[in-house]
VEXFI-806090 format. One record per residue: residue number from 1; x, y, z of N, C-alpha, C, O, CB in turn; residue in one letter. Coordinates in Angstrom, 2 decimals. Glycine has a CB too. Layout:
<nodes>
pos NUM, n.c1 X, n.c2 Y, n.c3 Z, ca.c1 X, ca.c2 Y, ca.c3 Z, c.c1 X, c.c2 Y, c.c3 Z, o.c1 X, o.c2 Y, o.c3 Z, cb.c1 X, cb.c2 Y, cb.c3 Z, code A
...
</nodes>
This chain:
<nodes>
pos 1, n.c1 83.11, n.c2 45.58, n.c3 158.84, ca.c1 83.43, ca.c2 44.47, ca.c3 157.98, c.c1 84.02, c.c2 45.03, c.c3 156.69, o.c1 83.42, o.c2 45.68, o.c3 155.83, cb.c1 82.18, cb.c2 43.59, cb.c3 157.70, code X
pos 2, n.c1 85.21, n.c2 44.68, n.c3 156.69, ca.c1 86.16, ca.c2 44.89, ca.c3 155.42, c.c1 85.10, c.c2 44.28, c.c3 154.07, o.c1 84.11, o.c2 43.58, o.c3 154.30, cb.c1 87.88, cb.c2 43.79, cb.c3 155.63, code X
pos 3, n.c1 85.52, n.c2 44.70, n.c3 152.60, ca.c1 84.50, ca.c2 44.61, ca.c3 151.25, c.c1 84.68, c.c2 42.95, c.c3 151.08, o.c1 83.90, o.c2 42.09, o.c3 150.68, cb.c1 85.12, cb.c2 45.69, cb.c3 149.58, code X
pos 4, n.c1 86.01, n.c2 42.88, n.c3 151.55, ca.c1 86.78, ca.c2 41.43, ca.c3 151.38, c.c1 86.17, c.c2 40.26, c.c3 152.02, o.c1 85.98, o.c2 39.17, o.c3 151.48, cb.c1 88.21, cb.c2 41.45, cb.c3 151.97, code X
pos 5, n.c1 85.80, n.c2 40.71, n.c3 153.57, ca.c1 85.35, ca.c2 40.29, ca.c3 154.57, c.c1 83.53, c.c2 39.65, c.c3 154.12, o.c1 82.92, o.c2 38.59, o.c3 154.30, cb.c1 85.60, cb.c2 41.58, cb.c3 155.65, code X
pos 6, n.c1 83.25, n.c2 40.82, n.c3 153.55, ca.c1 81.58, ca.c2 40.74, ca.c3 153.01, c.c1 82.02, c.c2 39.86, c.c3 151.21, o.c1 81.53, o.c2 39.42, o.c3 150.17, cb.c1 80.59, cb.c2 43.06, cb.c3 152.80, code X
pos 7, n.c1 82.52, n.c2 39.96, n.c3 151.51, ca.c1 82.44, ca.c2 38.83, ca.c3 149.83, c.c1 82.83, c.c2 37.57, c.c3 150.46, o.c1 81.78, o.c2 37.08, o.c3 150.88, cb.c1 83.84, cb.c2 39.22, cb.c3 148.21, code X
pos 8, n.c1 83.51, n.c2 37.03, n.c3 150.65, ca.c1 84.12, ca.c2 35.65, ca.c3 151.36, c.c1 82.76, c.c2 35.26, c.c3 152.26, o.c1 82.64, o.c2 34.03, o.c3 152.23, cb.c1 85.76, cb.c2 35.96, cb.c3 152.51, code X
pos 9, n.c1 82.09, n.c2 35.66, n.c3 152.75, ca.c1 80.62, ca.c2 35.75, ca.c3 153.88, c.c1 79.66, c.c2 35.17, c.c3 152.82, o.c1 79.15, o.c2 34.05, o.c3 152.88, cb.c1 79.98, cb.c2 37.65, cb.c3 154.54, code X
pos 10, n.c1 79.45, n.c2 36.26, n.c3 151.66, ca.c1 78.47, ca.c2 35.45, ca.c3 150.63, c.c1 78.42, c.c2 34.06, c.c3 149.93, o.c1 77.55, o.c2 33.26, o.c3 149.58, cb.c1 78.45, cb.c2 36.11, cb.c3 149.65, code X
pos 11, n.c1 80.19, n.c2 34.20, n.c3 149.91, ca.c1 80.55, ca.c2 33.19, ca.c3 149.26, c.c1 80.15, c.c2 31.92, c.c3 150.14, o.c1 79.75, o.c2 30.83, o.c3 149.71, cb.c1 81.98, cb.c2 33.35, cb.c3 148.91, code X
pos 12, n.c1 80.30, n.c2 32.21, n.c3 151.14, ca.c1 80.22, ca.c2 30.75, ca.c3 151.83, c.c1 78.85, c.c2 30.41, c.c3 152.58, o.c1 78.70, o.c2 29.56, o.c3 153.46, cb.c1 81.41, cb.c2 30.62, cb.c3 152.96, code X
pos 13, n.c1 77.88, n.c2 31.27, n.c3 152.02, ca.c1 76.64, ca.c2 30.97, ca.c3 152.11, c.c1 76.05, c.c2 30.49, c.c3 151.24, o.c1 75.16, o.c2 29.64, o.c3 151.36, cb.c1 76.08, cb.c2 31.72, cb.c3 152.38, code X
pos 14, n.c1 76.57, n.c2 31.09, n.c3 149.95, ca.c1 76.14, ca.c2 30.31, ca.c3 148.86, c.c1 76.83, c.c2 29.04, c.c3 149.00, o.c1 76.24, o.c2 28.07, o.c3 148.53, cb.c1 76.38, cb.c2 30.96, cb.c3 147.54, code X
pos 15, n.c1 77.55, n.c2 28.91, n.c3 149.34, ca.c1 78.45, ca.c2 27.49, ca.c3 149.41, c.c1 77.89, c.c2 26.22, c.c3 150.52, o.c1 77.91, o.c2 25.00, o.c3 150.34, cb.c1 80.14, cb.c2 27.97, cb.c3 149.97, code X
pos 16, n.c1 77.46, n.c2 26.92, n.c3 151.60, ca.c1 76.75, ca.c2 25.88, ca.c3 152.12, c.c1 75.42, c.c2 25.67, c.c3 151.63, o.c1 74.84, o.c2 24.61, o.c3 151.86, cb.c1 76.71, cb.c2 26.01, cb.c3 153.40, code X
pos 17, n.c1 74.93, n.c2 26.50, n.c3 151.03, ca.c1 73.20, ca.c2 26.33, ca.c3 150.32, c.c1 73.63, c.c2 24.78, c.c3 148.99, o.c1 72.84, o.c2 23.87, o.c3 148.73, cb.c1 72.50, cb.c2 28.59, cb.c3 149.04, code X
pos 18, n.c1 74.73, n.c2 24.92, n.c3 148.54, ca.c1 75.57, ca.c2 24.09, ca.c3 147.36, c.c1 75.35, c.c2 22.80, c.c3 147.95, o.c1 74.59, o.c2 21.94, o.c3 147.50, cb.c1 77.34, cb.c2 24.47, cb.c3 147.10, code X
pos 19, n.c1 76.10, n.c2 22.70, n.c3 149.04, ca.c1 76.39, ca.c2 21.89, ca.c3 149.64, c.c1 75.53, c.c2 21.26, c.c3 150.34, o.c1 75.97, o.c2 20.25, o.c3 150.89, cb.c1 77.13, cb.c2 22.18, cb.c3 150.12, code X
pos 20, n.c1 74.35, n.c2 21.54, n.c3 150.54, ca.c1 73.00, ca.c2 21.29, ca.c3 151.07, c.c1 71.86, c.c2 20.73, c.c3 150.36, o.c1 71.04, o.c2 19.87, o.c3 150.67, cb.c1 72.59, cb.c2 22.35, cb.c3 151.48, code X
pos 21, n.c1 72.06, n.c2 21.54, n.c3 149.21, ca.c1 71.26, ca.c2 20.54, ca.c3 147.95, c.c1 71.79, c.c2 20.31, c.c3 146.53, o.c1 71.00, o.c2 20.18, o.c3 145.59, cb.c1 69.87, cb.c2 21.14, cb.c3 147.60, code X
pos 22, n.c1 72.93, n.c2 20.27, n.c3 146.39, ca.c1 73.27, ca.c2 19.47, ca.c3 145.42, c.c1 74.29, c.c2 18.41, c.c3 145.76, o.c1 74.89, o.c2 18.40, o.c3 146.83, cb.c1 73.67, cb.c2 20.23, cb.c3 144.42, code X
pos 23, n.c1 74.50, n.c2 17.34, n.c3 144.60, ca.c1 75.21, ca.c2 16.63, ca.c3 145.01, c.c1 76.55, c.c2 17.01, c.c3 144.90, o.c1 77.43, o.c2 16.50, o.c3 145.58, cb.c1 74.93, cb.c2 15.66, cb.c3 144.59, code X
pos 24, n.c1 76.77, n.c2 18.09, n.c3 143.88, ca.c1 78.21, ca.c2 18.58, ca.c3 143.17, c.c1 79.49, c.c2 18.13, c.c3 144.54, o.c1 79.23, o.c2 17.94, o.c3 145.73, cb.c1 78.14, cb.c2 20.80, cb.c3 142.77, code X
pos 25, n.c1 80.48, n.c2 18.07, n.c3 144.06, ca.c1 81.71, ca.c2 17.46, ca.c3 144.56, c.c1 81.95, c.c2 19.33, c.c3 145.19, o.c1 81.62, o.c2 20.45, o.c3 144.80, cb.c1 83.06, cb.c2 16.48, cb.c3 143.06, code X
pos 26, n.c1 82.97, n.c2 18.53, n.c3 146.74, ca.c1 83.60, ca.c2 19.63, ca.c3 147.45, c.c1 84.22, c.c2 20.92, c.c3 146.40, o.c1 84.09, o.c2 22.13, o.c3 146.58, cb.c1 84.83, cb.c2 18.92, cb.c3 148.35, code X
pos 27, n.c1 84.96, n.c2 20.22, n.c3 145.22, ca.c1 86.22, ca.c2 20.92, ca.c3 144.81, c.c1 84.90, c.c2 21.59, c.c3 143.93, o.c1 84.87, o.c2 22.82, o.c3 144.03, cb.c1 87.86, cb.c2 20.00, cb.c3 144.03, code X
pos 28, n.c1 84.01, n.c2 21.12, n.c3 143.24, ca.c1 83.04, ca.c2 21.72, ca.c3 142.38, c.c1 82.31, c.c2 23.53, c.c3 143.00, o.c1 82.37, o.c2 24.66, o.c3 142.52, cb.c1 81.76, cb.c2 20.37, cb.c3 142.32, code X
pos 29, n.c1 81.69, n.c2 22.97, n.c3 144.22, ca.c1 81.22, ca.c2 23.69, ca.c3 145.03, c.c1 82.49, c.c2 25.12, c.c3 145.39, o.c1 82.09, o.c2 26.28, o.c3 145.50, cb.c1 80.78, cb.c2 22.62, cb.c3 146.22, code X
pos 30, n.c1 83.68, n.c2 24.85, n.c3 145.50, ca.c1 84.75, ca.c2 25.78, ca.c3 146.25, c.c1 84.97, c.c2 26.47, c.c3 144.85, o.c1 85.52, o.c2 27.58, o.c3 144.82, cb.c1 86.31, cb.c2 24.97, cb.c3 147.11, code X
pos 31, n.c1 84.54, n.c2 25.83, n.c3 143.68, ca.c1 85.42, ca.c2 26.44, ca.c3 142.11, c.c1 83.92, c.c2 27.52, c.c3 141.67, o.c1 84.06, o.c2 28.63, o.c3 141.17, cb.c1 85.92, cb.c2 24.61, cb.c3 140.36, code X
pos 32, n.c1 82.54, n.c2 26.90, n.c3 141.99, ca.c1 81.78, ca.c2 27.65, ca.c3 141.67, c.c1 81.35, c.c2 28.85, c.c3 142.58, o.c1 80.53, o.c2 29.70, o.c3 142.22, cb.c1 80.96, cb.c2 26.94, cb.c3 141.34, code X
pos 33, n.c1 81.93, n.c2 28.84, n.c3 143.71, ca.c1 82.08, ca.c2 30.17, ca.c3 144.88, c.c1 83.13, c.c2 30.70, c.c3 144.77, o.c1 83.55, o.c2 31.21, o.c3 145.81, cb.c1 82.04, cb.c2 29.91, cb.c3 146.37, code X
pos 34, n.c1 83.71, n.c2 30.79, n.c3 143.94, ca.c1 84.93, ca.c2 31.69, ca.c3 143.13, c.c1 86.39, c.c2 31.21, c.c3 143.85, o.c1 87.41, o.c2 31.83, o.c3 143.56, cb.c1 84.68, cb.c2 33.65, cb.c3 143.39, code X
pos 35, n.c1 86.42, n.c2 29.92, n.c3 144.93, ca.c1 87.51, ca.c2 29.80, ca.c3 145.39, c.c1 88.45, c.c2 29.19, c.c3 144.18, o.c1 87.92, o.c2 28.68, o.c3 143.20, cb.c1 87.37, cb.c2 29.04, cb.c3 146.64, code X
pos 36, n.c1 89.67, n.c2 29.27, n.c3 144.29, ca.c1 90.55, ca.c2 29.01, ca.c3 143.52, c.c1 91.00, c.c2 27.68, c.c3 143.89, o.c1 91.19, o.c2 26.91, o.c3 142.95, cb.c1 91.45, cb.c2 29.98, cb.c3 143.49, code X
pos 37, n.c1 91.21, n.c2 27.25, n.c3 145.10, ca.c1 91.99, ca.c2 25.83, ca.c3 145.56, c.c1 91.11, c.c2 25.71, c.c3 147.04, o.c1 90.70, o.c2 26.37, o.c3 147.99, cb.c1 94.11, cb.c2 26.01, cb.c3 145.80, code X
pos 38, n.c1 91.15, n.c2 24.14, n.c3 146.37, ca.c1 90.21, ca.c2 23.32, ca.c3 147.39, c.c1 90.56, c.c2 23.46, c.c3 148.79, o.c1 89.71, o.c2 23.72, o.c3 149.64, cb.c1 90.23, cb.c2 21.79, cb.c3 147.11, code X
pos 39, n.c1 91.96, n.c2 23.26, n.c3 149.10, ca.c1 92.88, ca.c2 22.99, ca.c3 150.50, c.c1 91.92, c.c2 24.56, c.c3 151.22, o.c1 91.34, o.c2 24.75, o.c3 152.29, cb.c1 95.30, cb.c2 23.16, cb.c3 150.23, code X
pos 40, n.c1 92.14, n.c2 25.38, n.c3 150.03, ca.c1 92.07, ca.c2 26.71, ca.c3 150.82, c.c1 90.72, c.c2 27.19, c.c3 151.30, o.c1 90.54, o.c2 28.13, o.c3 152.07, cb.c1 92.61, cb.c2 27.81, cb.c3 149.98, code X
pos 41, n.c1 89.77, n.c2 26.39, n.c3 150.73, ca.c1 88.33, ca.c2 26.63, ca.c3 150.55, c.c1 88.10, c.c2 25.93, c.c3 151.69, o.c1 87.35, o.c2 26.48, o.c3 152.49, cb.c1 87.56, cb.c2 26.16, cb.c3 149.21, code X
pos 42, n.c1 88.60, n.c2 24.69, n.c3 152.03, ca.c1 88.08, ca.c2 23.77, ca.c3 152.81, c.c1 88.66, c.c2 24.78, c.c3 154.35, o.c1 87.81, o.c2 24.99, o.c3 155.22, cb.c1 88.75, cb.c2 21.97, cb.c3 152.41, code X
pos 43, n.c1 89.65, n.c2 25.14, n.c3 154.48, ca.c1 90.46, ca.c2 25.59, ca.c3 155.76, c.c1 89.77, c.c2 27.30, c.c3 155.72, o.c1 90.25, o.c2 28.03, o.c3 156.58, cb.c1 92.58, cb.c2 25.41, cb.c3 155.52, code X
pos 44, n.c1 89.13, n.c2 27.70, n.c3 155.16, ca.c1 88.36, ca.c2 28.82, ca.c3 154.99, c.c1 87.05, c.c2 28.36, c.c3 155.48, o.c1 86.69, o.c2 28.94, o.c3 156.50, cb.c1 88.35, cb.c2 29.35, cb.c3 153.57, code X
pos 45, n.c1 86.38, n.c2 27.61, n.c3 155.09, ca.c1 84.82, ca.c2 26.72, ca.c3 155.11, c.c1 85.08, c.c2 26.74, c.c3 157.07, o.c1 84.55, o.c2 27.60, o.c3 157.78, cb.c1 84.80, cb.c2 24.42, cb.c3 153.95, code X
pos 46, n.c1 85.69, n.c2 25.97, n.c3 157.44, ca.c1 85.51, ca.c2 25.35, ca.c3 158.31, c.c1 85.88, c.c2 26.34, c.c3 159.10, o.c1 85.06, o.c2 26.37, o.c3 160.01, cb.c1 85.99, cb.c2 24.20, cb.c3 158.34, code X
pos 47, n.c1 86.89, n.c2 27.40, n.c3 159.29, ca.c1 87.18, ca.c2 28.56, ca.c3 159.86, c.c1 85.55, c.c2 29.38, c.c3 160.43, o.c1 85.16, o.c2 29.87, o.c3 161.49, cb.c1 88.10, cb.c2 29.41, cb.c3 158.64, code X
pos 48, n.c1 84.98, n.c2 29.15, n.c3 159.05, ca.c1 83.52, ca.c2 30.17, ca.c3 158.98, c.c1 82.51, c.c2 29.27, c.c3 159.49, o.c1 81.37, o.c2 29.72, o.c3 159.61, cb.c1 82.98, cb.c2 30.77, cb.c3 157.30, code X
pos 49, n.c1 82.68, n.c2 28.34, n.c3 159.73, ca.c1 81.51, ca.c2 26.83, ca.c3 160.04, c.c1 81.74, c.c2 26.32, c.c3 161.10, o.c1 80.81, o.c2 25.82, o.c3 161.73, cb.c1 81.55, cb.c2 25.50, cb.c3 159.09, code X
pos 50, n.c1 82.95, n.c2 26.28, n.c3 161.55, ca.c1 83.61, ca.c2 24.99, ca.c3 162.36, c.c1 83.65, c.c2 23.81, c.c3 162.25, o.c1 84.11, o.c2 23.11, o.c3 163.16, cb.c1 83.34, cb.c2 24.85, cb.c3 163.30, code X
pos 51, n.c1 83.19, n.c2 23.33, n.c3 161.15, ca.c1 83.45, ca.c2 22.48, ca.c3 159.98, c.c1 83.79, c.c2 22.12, c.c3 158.91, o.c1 84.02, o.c2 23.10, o.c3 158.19, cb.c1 83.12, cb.c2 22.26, cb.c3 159.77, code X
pos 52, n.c1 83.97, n.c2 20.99, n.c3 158.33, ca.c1 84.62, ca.c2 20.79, ca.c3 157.31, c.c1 83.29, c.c2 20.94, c.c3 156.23, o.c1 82.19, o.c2 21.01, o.c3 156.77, cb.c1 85.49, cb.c2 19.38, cb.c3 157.41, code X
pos 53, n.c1 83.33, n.c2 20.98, n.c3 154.68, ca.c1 82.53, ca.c2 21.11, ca.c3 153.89, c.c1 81.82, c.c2 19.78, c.c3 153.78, o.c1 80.59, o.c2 19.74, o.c3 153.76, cb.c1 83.08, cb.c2 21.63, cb.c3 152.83, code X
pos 54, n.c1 82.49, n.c2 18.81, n.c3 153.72, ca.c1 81.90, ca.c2 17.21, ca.c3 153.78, c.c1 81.21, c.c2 16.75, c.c3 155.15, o.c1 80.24, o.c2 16.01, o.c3 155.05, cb.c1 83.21, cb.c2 16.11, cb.c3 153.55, code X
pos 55, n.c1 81.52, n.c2 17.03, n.c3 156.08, ca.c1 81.14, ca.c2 16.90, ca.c3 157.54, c.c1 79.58, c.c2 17.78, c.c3 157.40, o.c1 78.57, o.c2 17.09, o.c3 157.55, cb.c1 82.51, cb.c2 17.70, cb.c3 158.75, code X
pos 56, n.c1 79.41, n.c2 19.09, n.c3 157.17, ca.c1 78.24, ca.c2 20.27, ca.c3 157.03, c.c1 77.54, c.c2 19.38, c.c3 156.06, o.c1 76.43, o.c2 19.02, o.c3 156.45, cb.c1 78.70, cb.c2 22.03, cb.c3 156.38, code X
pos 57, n.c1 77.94, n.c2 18.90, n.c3 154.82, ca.c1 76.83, ca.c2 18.18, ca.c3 154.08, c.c1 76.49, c.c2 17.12, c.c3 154.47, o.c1 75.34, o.c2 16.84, o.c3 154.13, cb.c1 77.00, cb.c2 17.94, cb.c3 152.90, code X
pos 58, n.c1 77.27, n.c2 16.01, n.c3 155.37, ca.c1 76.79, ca.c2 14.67, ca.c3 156.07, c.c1 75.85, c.c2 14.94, c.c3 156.78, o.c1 74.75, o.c2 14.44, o.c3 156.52, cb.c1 77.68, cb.c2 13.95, cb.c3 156.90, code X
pos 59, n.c1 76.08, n.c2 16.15, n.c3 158.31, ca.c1 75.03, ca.c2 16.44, ca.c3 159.07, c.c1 73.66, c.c2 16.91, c.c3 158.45, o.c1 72.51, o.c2 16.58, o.c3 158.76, cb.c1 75.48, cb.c2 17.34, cb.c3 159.90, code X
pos 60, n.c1 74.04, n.c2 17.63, n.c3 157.67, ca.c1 72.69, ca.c2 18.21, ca.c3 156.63, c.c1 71.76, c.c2 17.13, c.c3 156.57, o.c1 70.67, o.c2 17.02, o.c3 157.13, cb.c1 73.11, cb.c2 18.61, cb.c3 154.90, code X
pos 61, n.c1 72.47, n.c2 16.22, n.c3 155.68, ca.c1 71.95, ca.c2 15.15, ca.c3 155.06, c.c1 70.94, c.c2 14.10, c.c3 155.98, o.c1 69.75, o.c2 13.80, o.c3 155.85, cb.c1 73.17, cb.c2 14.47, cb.c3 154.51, code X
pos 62, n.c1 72.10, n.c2 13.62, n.c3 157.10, ca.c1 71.30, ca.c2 12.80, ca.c3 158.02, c.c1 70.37, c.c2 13.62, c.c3 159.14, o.c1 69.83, o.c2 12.97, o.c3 160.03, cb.c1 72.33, cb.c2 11.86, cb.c3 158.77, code X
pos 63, n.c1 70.21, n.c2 14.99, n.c3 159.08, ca.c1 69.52, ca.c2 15.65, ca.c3 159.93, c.c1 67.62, c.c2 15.84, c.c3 158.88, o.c1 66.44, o.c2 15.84, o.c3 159.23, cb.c1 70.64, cb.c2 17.30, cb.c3 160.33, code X
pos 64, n.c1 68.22, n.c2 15.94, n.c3 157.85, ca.c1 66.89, ca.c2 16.31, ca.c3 157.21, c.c1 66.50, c.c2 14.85, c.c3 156.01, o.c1 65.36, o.c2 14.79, o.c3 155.55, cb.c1 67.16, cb.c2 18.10, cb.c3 156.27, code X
pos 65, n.c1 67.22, n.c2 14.09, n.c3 155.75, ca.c1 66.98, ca.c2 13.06, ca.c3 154.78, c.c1 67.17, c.c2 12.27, c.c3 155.67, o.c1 68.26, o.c2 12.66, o.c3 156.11, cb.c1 67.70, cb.c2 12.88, cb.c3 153.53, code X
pos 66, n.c1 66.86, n.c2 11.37, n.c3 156.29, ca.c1 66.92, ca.c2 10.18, ca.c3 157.10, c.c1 65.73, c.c2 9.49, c.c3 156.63, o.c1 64.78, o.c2 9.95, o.c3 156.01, cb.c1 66.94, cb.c2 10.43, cb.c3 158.67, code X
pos 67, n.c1 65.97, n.c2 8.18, n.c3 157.06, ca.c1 64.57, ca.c2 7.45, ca.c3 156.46, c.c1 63.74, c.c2 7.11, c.c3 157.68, o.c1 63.34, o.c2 5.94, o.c3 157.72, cb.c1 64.85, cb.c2 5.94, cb.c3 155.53, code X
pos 68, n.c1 63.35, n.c2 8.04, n.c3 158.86, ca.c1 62.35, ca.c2 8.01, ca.c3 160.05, c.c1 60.97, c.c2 8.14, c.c3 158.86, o.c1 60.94, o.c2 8.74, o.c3 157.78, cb.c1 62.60, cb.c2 9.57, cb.c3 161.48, code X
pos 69, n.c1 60.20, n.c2 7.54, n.c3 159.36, ca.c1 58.47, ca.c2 7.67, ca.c3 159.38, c.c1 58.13, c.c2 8.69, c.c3 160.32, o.c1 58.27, o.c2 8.49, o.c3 161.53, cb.c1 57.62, cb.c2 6.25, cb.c3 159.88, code X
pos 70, n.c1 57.63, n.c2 9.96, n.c3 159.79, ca.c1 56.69, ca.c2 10.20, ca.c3 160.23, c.c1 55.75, c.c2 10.03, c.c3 160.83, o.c1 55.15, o.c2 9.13, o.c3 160.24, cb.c1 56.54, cb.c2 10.34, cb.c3 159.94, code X
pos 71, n.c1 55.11, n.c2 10.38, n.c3 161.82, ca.c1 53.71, ca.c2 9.74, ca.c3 162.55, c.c1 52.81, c.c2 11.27, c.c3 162.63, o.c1 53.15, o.c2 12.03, o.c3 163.54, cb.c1 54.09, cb.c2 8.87, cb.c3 164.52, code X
pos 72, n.c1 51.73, n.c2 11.70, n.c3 161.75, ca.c1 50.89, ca.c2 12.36, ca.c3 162.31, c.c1 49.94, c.c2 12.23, c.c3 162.90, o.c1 49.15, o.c2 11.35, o.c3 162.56, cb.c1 50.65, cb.c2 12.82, cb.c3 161.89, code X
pos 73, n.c1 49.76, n.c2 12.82, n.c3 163.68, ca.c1 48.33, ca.c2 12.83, ca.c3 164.63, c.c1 46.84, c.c2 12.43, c.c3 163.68, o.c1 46.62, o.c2 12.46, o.c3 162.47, cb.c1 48.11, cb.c2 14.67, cb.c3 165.34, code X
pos 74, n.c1 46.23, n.c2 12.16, n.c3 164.53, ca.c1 45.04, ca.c2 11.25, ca.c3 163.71, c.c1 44.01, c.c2 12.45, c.c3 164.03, o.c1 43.96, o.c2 13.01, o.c3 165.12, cb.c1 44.51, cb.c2 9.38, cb.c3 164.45, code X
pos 75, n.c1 43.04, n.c2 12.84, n.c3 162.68, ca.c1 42.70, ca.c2 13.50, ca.c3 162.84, c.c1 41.10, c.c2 13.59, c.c3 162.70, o.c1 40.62, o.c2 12.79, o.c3 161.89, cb.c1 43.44, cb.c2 14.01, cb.c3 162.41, code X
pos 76, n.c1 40.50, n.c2 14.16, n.c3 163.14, ca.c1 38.89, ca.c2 13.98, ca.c3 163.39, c.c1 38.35, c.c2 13.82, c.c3 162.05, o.c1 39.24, o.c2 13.99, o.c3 161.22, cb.c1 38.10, cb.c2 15.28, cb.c3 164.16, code X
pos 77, n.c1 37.24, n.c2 13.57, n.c3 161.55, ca.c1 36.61, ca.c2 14.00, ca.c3 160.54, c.c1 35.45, c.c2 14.58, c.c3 160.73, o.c1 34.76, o.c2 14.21, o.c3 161.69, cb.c1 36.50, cb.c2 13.17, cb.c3 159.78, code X
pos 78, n.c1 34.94, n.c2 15.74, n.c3 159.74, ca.c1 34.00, ca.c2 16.37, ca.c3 159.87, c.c1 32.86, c.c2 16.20, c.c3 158.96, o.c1 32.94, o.c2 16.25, o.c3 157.73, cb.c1 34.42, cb.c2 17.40, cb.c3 159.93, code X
pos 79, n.c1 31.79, n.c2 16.01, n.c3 159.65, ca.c1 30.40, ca.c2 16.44, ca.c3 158.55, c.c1 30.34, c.c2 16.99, c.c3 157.77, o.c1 30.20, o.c2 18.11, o.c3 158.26, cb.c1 29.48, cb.c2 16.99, cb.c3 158.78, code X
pos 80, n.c1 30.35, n.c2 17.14, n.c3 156.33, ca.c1 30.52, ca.c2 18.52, ca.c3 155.58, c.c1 29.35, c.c2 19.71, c.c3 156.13, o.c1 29.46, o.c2 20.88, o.c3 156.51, cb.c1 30.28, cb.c2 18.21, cb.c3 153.79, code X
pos 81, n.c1 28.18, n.c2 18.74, n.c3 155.96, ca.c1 26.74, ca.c2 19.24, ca.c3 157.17, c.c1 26.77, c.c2 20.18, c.c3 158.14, o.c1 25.80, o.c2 20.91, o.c3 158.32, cb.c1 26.28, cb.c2 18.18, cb.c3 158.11, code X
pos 82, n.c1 28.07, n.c2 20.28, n.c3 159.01, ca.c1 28.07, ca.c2 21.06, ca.c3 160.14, c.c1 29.12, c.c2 22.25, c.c3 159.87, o.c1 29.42, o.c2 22.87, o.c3 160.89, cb.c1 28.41, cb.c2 20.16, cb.c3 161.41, code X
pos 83, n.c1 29.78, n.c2 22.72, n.c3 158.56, ca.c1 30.80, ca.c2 23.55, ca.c3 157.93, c.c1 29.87, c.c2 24.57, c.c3 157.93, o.c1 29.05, o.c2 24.58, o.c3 157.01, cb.c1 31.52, cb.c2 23.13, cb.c3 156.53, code X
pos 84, n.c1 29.84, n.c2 25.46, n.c3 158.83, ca.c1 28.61, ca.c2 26.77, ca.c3 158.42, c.c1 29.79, c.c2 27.25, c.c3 157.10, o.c1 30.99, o.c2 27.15, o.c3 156.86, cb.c1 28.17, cb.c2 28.48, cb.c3 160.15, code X
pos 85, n.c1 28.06, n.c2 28.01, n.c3 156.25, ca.c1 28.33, ca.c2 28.36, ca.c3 155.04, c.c1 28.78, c.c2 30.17, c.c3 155.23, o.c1 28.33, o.c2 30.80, o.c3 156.18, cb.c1 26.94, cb.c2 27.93, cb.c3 154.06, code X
pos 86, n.c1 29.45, n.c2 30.65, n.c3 154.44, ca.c1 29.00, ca.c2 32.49, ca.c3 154.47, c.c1 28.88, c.c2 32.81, c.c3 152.79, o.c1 28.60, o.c2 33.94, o.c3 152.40, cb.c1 30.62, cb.c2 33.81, cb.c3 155.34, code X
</nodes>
């Protein structure tokens, strides 16, 4: 891996971490990972993703923020009485 190769790699890890939890705008995100132009960031992004930067934050979004309920398992309760002590 070329030095070039390993910088552009970071960059776009930090860039999807960006893009994952903040709200900052595409062009925000591509200017604070040192890209210079959006077009190029985005056709770079998706090269390294197979996605687009807006598409990676939608799935993000509806994969981990959705508004499902939870259901946990119901769970016993215990005697404090029967907790051996040490």
């Amino acid at each position: 891996m070329t030095a070039y190769a390993f910088v552009e790699q970071v960059r776009m890890f930090q860039a999807m971490e960006s893009l994952k939890h903040s709200d900052a705008s595409i062009t925000q995100v591509a200017l604070d990972c040192g890209f210079y132009d959006h077009s190029a960031f985005v056709k770079r992004f998706k090269k390294f993703t197979g996605t687009t930067p807006l598409r990676f934050r939608q799935n993000y979004q509806s994969q981990f923020h959705s508004n499902q309920t939870l259901i946990l398992p119901k769970m016993n309760t215990v005697d404090k009485n029967q907790i051996p002590r040490f």
